[in-house]
C-alpha positions as CSV (number, residue, x, y, z in Angstrom):
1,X,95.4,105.4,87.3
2,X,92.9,108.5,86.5
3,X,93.9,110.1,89.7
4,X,97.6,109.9,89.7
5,X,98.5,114.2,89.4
6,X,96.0,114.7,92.1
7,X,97.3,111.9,94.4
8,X,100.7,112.7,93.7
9,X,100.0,116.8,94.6
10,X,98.4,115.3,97.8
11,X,101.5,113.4,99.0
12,X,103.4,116.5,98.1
13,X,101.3,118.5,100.6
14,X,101.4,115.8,103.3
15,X,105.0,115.6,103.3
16,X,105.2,119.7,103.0
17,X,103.0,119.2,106.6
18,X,105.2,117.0,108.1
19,X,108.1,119.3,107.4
20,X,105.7,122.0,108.8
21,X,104.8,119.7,111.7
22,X,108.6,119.3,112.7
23,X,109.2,122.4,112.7
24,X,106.3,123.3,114.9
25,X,107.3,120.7,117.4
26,X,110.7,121.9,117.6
27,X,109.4,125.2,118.3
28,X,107.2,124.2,121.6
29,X,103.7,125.1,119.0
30,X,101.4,122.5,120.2
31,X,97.9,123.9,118.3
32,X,100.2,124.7,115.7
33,X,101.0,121.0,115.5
34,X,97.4,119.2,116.2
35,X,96.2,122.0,113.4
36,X,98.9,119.8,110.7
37,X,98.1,116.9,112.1
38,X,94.1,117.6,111.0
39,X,95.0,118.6,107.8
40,X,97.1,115.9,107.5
41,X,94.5,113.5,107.9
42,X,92.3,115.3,105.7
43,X,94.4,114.8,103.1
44,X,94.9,110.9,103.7
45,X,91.4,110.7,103.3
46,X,91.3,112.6,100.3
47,X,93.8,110.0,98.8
48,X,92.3,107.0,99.9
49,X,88.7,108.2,98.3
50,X,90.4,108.6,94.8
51,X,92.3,104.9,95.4
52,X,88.8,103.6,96.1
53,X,86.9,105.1,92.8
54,X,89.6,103.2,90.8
55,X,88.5,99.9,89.0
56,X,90.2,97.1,90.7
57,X,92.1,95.0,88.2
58,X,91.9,91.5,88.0
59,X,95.3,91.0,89.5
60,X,95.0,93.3,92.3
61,X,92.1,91.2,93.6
62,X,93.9,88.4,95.2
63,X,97.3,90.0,95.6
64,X,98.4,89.6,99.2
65,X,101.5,91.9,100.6
């Protein structure tokens, strides 16, 4: 996988945001929260762009989980 140190840095941040995002909802900080929750997403998206510009392997094409 050429993108694995940037996926893995964006799954680092995501689950730095949901420990943000707890916090924030603990604390009664509603923008606060929908503000994570954006970036959040953001960063999803990020991730599933470089999963997409990988070649699929010929075993990955029919594999069903």
């Amino acid at each position: 996988m050429k993108h694995r140190e940037p996926v893995l840095k964006k799954l680092d941040s995501i689950e730095s945001n949901l420990s943000k995002l707890n916090f924030s909802l603990n604390q009664g900080n509603r923008d606060g929260a929908f503000e994570l929750i954006n970036a959040i997403r953001e960063q999803l998206d990020q991730i599933k762009g470089y999963i997409e510009n990988e070649p699929i392997v010929g075993n990955e094409m029919n594999s069903i989980n």
